[in-house]
N, C-alpha and C positions, 0 to 999 in steps of 0.2 A: 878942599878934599885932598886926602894925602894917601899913601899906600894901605893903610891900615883901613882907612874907610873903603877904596875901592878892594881889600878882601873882604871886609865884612858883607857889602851889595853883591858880591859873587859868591860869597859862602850862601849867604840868603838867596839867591837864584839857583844857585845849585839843588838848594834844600827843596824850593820852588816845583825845580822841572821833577825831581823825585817823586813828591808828593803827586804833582800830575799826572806822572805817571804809575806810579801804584794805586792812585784812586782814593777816593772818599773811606773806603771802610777799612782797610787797612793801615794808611795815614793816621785816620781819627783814633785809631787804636795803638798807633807808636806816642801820638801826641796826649794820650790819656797814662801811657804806661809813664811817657817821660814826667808826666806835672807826677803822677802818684809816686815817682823814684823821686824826686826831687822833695817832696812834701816829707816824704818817712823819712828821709836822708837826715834833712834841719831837725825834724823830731829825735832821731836814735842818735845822729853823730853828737850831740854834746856828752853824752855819755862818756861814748869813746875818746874824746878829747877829755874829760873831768879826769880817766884812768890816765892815758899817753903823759898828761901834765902830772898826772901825781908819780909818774915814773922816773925818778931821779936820773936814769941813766937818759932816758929819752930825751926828755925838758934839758939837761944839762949837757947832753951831747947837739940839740939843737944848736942852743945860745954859743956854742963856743964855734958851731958853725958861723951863728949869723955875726961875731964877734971878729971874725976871720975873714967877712966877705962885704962887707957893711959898707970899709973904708973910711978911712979917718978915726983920731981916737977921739972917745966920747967921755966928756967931764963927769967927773964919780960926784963933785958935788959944785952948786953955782946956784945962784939965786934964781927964780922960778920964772922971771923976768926973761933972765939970760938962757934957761934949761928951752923957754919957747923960741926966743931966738935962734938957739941951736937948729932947731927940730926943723925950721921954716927953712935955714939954711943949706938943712940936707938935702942930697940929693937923692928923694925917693918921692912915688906919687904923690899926690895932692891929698889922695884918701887916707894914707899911711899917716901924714901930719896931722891932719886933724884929729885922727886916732889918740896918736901918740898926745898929743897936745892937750886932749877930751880928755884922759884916762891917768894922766899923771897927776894924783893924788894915793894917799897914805891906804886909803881903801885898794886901791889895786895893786899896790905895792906889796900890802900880805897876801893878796889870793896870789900875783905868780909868787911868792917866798923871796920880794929883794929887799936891799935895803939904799940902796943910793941909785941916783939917776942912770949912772953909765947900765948897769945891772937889769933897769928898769928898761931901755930902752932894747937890750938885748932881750931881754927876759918876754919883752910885750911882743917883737917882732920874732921869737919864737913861737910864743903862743900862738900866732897870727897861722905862723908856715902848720907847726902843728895840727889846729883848729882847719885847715886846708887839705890838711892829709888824710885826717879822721871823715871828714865831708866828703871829698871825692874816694874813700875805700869805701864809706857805709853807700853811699850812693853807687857805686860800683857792683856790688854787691847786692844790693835791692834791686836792681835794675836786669841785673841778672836772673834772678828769681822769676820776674815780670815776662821775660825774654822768653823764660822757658816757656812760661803760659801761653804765651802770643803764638808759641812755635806751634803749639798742640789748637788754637783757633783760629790757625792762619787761613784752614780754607775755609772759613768763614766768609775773606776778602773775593774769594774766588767766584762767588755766586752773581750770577745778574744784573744789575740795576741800572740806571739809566746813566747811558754814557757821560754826557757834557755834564751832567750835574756833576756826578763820581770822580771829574775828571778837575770841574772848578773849584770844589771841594777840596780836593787831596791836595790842588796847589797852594790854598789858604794856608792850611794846616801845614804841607811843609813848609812854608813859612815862618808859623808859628813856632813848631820844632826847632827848626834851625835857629830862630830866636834863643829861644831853652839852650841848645846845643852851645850856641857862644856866650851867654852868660856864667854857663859850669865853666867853659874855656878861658873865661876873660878871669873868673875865681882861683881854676887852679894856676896861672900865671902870676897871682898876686902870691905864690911862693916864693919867685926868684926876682920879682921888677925892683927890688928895691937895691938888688946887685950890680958895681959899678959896670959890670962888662954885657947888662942890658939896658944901658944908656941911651942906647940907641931906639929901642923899642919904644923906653918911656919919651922921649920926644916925638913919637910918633904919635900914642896915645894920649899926651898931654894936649896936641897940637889939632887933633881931629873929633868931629863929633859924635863917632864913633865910641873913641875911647873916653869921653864925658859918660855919654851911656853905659859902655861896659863896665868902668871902674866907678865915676863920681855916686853912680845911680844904681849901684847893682845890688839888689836884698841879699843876693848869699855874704858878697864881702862887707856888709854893712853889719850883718851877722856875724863874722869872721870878727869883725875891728872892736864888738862890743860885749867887754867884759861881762865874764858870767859867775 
């Protein structure tokens, strides 16, 4: 267990004593808002990423970010053999390679517009940061919406019910929540982990099983990694 696992057990207790203490019906109700933000989010963000990508300025001022932050210069051409070689070699997650390694073919080369590897690999780890950005606004954004409504049913929570139930309840659920809560967190970090001067983190998450779950195993960035 490493630093990363014992925040993740305290974010998750944290989320815990919350839940227990807000109770069953108002928990059960952050934990229905959050799965229904998360649900519309996957559904409407590819949209917003299909526009962000087809924005020359956007898509092009990404790539020359992630061109600039990557580190190391990346071979514009080299046999397919050698292009996975590469990939294995870099230094970014585990999820990032297999990505990159799954998706380098001729077909994904015209949806992001490259034409050689070097190209390819900025252009996909654009996409990625992108495809990250459009997910956590539209989810931002829905979840907002949701928040309002919760404000206007909040005394709902207020009413009655039987203590220790309302009370083992809410702790479940925050639970669960704070699950939700670090999977969006573990997603929008796979913006910047593949940057050399977060070296540090990805050892942390490479090293614990924390970050096996958060990143190896996570549906939004397996979303994220897979060409649309």
């Amino acid at each position: 267990m490493n630093a990363l696992d014992i925040g993740v057990v305290a974010a998750l207790a944290v989320c815990a004593a919350v839940g227990a203490a807000r109770g069953l019906m108002r928990t059960l109700f952050s934990f229905m808002s959050l799965a229904v933000s998360l649900a519309l989010a996957r559904h409407i963000y590819p949209y917003v990423l299909d526009f962000l990508r087809g924005t020359d300025f956007v898509f092009g001022a990404v790539k020359g970010f992630v061109a600039e932050h990557i580190g190391g210069i990346v071979p514009e051409e080299t046999a397919k053999a050698a292009q996975a070689a590469y990939v294995t070699a870099m230094d970014v997650p585990a999820f990032l390679k297999g990505a990159l390694i799954g998706n380098n073919n001729p077909e994904v080369y015209r949806a992001l517009g490259v034409a050689d590897f070097a190209d390819y690999v900025y252009g996909f780890l654009a996409n990625v940061i992108i495809g990250a950005a459009a997910l956590v606004v539209t989810f931002i954004a829905v979840a907002a919406i949701i928040w309002a409504i919760s404000r206007a049913l909040d005394i709902a929570g207020r009413l009655p019910v039987i203590r220790q139930f309302d009370t083992v309840g809410g702790l479940l659920l925050g639970l669960a929540v704070g699950a939700g809560i670090l999977v969006v967190a573990a997603s929008a970090t796979s913006v910047f982990i593949y940057r050399e001067d977060w070296a540090g983190y990805r050892a942390l998450a490479d090293g614990s099983l924390a970050g096996a779950i958060l990143y190896d195993n996570n549906p939004i960035i397996k979303s994220l990694t897979e060409m649309r």
